[in-house]
C-alpha positions in Angstrom: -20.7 -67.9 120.9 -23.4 -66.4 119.2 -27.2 -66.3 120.5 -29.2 -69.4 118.4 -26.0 -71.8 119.8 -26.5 -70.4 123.5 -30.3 -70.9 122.8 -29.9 -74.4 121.8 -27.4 -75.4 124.8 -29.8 -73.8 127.1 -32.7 -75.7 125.8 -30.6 -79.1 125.3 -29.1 -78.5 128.9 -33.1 -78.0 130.9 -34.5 -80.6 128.2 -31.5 -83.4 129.2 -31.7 -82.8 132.8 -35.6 -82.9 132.8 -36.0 -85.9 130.8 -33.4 -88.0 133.4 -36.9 -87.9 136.0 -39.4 -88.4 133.1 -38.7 -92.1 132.4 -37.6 -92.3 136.0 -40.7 -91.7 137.3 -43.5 -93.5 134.5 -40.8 -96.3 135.5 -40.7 -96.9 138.8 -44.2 -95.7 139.6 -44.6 -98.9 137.3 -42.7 -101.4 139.0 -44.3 -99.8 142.3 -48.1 -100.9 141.0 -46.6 -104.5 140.3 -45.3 -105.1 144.0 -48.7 -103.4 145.7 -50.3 -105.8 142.9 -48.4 -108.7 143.9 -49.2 -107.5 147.5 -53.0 -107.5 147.0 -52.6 -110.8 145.3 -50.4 -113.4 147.6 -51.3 -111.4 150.9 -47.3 -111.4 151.4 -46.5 -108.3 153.4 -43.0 -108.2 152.5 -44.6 -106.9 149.1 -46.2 -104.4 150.8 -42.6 -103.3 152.7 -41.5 -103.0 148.9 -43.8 -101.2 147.3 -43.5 -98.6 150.3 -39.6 -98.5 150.2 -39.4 -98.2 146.7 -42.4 -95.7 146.5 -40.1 -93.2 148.3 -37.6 -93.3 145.5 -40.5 -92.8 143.1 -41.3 -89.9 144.9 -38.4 -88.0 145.1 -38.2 -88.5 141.4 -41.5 -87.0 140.8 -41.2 -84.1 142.9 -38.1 -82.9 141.4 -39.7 -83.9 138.0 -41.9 -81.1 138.0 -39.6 -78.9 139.0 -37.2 -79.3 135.9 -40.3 -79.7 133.8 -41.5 -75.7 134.6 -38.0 -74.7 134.3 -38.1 -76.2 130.8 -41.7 -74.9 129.7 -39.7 -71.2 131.0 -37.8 -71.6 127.7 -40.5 -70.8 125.5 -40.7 -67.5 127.1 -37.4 -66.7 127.4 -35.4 -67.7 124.0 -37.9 -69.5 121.2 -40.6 -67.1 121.6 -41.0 -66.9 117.7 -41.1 -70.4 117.9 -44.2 -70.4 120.4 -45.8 -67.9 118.0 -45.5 -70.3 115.3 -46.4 -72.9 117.2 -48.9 -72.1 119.7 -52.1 -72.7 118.4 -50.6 -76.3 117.9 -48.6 -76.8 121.1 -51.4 -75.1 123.5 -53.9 -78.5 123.4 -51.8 -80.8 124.1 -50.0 -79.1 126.8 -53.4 -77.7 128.2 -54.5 -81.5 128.3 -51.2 -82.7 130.1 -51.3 -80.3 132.5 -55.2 -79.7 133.0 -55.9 -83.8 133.2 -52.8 -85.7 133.3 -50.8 -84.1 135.7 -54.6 -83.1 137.9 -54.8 -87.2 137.8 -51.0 -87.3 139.1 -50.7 -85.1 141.6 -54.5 -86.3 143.5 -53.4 -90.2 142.9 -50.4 -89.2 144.1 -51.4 -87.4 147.5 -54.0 -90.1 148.2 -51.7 -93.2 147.7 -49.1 -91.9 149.7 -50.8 -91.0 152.5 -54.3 -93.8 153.0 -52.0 -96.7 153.6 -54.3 -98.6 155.9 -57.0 -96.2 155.7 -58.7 -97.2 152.8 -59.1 -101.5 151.4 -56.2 -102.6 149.6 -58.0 -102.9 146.4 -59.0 -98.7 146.3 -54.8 -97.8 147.7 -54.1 -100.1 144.7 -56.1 -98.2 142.3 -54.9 -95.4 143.6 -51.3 -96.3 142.6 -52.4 -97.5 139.2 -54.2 -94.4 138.8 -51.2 -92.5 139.5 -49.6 -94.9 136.6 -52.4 -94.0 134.4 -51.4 -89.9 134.5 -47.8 -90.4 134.3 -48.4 -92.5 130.8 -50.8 -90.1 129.4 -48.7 -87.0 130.5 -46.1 -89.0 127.7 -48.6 -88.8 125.4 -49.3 -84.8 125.5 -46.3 -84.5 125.3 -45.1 -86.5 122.5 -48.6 -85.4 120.5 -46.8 -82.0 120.4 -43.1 -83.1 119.8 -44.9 -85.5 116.9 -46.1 -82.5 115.3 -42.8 -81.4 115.1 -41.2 -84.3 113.9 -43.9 -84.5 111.1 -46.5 -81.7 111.0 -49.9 -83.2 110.5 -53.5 -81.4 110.9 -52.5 -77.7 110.1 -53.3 -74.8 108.3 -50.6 -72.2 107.7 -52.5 -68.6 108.3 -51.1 -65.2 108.5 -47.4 -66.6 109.1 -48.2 -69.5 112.0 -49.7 -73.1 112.2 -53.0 -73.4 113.1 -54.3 -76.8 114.0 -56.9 -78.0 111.7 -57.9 -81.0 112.8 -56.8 -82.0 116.5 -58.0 -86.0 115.3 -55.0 -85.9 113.1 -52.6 -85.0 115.8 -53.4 -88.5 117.7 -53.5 -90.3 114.3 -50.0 -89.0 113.4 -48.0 -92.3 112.9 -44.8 -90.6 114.5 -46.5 -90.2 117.8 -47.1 -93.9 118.1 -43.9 -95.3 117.2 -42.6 -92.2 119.2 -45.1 -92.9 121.8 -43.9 -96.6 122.2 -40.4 -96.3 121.9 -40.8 -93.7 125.2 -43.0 -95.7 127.1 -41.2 -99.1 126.7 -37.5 -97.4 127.3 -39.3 -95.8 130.5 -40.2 -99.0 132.1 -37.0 -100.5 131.2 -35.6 -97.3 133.0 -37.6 -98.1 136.0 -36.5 -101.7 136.4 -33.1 -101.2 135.9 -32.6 -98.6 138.5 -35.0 -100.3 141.1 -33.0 -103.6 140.8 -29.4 -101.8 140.3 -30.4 -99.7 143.6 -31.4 -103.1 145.2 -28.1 -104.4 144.5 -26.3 -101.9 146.3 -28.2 -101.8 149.2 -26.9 -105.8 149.1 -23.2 -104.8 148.7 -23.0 -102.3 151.4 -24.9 -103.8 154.1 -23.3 -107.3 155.3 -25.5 -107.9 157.8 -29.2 -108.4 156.8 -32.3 -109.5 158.4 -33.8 -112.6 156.4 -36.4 -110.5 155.7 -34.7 -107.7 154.1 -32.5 -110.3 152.2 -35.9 -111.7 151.2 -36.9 -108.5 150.2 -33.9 -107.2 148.3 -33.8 -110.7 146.7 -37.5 -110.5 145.2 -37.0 -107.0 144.1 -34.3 -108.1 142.3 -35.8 -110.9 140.5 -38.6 -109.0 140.0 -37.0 -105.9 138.6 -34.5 -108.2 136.1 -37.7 -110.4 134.8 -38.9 -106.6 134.0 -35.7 -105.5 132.7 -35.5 -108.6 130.1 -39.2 -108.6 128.7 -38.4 -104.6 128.3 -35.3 -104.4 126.8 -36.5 -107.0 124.4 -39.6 -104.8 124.4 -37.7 -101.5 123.5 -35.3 -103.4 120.9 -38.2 -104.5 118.9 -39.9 -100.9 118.9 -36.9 -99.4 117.8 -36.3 -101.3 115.1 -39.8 -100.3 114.1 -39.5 -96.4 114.7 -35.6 -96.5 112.9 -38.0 -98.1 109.9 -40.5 -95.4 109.8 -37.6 -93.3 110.1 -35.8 -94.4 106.8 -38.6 -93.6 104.7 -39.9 -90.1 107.0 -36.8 -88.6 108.2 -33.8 -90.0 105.8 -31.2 -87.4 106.8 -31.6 -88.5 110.4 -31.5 -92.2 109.8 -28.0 -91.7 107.3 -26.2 -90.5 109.9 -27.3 -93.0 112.7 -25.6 -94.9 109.9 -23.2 -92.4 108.9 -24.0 -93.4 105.0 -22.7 -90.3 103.0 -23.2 -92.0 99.3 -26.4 -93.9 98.6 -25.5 -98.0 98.6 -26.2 -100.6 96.6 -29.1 -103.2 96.9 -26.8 -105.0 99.4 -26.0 -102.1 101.8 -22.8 -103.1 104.5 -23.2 -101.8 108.3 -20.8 -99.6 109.1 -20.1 -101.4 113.1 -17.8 -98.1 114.4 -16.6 -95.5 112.5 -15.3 -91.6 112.3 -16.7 -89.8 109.7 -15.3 -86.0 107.8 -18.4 -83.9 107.9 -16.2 -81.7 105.5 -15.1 -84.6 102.7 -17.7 -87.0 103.7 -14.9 -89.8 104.5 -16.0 -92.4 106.1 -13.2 -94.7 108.2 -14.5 -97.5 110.0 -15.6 -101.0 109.9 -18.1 -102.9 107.9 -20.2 -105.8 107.8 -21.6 -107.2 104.2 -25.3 -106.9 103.6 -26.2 -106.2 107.4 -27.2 -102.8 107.0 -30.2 -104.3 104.1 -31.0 -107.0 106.9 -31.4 -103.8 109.5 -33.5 -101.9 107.7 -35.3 -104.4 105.6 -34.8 -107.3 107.3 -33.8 -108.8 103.9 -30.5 -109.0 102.4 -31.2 -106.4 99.9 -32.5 -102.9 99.6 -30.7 -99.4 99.2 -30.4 -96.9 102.0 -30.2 -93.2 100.9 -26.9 -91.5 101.8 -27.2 -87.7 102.9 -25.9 -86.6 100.0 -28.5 -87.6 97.9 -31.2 -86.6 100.5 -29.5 -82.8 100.8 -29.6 -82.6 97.2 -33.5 -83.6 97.5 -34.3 -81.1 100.4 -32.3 -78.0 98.5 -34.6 -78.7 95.7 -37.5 -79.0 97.7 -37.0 -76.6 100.5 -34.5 -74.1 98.8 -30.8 -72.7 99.8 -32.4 -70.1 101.9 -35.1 -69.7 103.9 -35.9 -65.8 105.6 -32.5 -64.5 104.1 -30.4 -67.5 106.0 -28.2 -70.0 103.9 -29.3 -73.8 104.9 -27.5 -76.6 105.8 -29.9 -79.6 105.6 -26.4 -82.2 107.3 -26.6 -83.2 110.7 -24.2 -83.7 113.0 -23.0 -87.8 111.8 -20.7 -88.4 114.2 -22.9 -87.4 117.2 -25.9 -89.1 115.7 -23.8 -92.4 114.7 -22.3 -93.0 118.2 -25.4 -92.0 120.3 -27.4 -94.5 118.0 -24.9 -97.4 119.2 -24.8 -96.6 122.7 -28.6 -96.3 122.8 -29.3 -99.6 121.2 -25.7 -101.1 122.9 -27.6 -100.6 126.6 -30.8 -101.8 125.6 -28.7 -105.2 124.3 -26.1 -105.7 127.1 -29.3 -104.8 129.8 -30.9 -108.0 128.3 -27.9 -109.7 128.2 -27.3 -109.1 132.2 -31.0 -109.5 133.0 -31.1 -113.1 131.6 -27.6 -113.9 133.3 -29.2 -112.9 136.7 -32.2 -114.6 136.1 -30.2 -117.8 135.5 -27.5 -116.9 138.6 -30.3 -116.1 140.9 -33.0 -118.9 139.6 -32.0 -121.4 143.3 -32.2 -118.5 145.9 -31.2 -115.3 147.5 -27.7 -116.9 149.3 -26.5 -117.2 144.9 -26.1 -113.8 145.0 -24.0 -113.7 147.6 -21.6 -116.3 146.2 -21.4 -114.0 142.9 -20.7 -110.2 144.3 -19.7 -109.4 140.8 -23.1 -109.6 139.7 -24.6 -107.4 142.2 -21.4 -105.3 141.1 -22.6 -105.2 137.5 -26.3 -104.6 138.4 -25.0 -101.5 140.3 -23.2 -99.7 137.9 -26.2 -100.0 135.4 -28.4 -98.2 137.5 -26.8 -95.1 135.7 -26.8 -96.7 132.4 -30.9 -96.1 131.7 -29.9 -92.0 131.7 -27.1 -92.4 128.8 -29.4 -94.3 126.7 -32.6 -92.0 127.1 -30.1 -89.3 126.4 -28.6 -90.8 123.5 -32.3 -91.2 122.3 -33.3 -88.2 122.5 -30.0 -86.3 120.6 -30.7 -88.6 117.6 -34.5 -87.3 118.0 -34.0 -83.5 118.3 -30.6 -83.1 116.9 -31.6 -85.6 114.1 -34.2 -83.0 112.7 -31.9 -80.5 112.2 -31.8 -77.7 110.6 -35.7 -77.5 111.5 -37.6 -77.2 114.7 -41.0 -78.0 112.5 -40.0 -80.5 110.3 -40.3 -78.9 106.7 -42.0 -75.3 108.3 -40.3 -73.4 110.7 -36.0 -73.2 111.1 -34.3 -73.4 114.4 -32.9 -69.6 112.9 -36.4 -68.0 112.9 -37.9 -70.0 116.2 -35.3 -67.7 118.4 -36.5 -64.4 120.1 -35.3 -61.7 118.5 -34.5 -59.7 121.5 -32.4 -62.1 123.7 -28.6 -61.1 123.9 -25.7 -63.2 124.6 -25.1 -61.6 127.9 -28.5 -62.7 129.0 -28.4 -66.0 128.1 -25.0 -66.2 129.2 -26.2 -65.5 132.6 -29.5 -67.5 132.5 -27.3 -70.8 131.4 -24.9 -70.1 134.5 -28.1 -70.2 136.4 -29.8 -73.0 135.4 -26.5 -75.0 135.1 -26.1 -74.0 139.0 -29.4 -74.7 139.6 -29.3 -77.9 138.0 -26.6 -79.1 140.3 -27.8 -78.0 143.6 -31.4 -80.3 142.3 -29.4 -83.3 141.5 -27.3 -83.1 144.7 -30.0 -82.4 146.6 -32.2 -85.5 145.0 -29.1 -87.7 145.7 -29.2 -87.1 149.0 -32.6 -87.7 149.6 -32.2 -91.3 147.9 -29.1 -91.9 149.9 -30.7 -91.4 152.9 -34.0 -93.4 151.9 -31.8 -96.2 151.6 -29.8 -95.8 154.7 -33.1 -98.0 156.0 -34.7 -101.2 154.8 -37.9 -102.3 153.7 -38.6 -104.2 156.9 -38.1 -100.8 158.5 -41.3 -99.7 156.8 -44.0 -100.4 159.1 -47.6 -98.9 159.4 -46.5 -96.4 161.7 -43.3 -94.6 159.5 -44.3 -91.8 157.2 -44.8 -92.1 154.0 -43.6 -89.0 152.8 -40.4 -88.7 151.8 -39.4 -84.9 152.8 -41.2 -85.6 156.2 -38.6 -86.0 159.1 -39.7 -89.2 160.4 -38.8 -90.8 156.7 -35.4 -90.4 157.8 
């Protein structure tokens, strides 16, 4: 153990468990909007019953959110501080305008939907809600503006030793933000539909005796949340096949590995399907498919795809064997980055797979899925299926950019504080790790006894609020 690799497992461990509530949250606040809209529409109170179940779940999610999200904004404090004084001037708008506007626009949306049902028209508690939609999607973008930057520096000016930001315009216009942007967004709402309808189809096993209503209920959040889930996955499919494009050409080490391509190809490049590769002789053992890596990154059945060795050869040339007296190592870490990649784009496939199977299933009523328990089985399980892939997705991001935490500018070597020891972190990672437990056990709970009811439960007189004793 040595102080940069505690560093790094402290900042993977808060950035992980942080990012889980992200996309849960710009998700199901999502799906939320659409029942209340739906509600407002048809003048169906049953979609108002939904949108107040489910809004519950959404809260819980948000409110331990922004717990993990300060613990997470400790770390530059704590172990990167060189990093933050490289990157301040940079990182400070941004993060001033995510938490200064987007999370200002949360929080009030947030207070006033949750607590002016039937105290204000249904079109102002519907803005509300949308509102509340609004600053979780443009908290997203803060966010990624800055992790853009570091993906592909744009706008800067390097003075006295640190980036200063030139030209804040450039930031937005950075191309990585938008295909980063969108590939976030998309897998978000995906995220959100999957867990609403996988949480709906539990509540369906475990409780044999229903109301018509609530079977009503569970039944249209179901076929709601799977319509979602199919025009998203598709959604997040096609925007990252566009990103792992951009990627070829911006980042070539990182796409390689997702590939785990070692020696440059021909014009007519095979797809390695699964495979182990020898970071130390650059074997590669697995199994291939003629010309489908060309049709994957080209969409043509020719066209050459770098292999890492060729691109480490390019970036010691460019970049040099050392940088502030430390030997580089310009690989990444194939095997992680190959396998992550294929579970990543395996659950966005097999979630559109099940979505348009329980479209079809459920297409002649709410008894069909009844008659087919598996189904609701399968729909279950992948509630937890939306956290692998987001995590997957972001290892190949961050780990994929390796040995750099500014792309080309500043090394994950000189971004650590230089007066951290390993007994300190030792005993800060203990903490957060036990920290991190008692939240998610805690947040479990919560939802597990939200659930315990039904949405036909949720009349005008129950509260709201989820941490309120009468929600229980």
């Amino acid at each position: 153990m040595n102080i940069v690799s505690l560093a790094r497992f402290q900042f993977a461990m808060t950035t992980v468990f942080h990012f889980f509530f992200v996309p849960f949250s710009i998700g199901t606040v999502f799906v939320v909007a659409i029942m209340e809209s739906m509600y407002v529409h048809t003048g169906n109170p049953n979609y108002k019953k939904m949108a107040k179940f489910w809004g519950n779940v959404f809260l819980l999610s948000f409110a331990v959110g922004v717990v993990t999200g300060i613990i997470q904004e400790f770390q530059f404090g704590m172990n990167w501080s060189d990093y933050s004084r490289f990157m301040g001037d940079i990182f400070g708008a941004p993060l001033a305008f995510e938490a200064l506007l987007s999370f200002f626009i949360e929080s009030t949306f947030i207070g006033l939907w949750a607590f002016t049902w039937n105290r204000v028209g249904k079109g102002l508690h519907l803005f509300f809600i949308w509102m509340v939609v609004f600053g979780t999607m443009t908290s997203a973008l803060w966010i990624l503006t800055a992790n853009s930057f570091m993906q592909h520096p744009v706008g800067y000016a390097i003075r006295h030793g640190r980036a200063e930001m030139a030209d804040f315009g450039a930031l937005l216009r950075n191309p990585q933000l938008w295909y980063e942007y969108g590939h976030v967004i998309v897998g978000a709402l995906l995220t959100g539909a999957t867990i609403i309808t996988g949480l709906a189809a539990f509540q369906l096993l475990k409780k044999r005796s229903l109301s018509d209503v609530n079977k009503d209920i569970y039944h249209k959040t179901m076929r709601l949340g799977m319509s979602l889930m199919l025009i998203f996955s598709l959604g997040e499919i096609a925007v990252g096949d566009a990103q792992m494009q951009y990627t070829l050409h911006d980042q070539p080490m990182k796409f390689a590995a997702t590939e785990a391509v070692y020696k440059t190809t021909g014009e007519r490049a095979p797809w390695t399907v699964v495979a182990i590769a020898n970071p130390k002789t650059h074997e590669v053992k697995g199994i291939d498919i003629p010309d489908m890596l060309s049709i994957l990154s080209y969409h043509k059945t020719t066209g050459s795809v770098k292999g890492m060795e060729e691109v480490n050869a390019e970036l010691e040339k460019k970049y040099g064997t050392h940088i502030a007296g430390h030997k580089m190592n310009y690989y990444v870490p194939v095997n992680t980055l190959f396998w992550t990649f294929r579970v990543m784009c395996g659950f966005a496939a097999l979630l559109f797979l099940v979505s348009l199977i329980g479209l079809i299933m459920t297409r002649n009523g709410k008894e069909t899925l009844y008659k087919h328990r598996w189904m609701l089985w399968v729909m279950g399980i992948l509630t937890f299926s939306p956290f692998l892939a987001n995590t997957s997705g972001w290892l190949i991001t961050e780990l994929g950019r390796a040995p750099w935490t500014v792309y080309g500018l500043f090394t994950i070597q000189q971004s650590v504080s230089p007066n951290v020891s390993v007994a300190s972190l030792l005993t800060s990672n203990i903490i957060y790790f036990c920290l991190f437990t008692i939240l998610a056990i805690i947040l479990i709970g919560m939802i597990v006894r939200v659930l315990r009811k039904d949405p036909d439960q949720m009349t005008d007189d129950v509260a709201t609020d989820p941490f309120a004793k009468g929600a229980f």
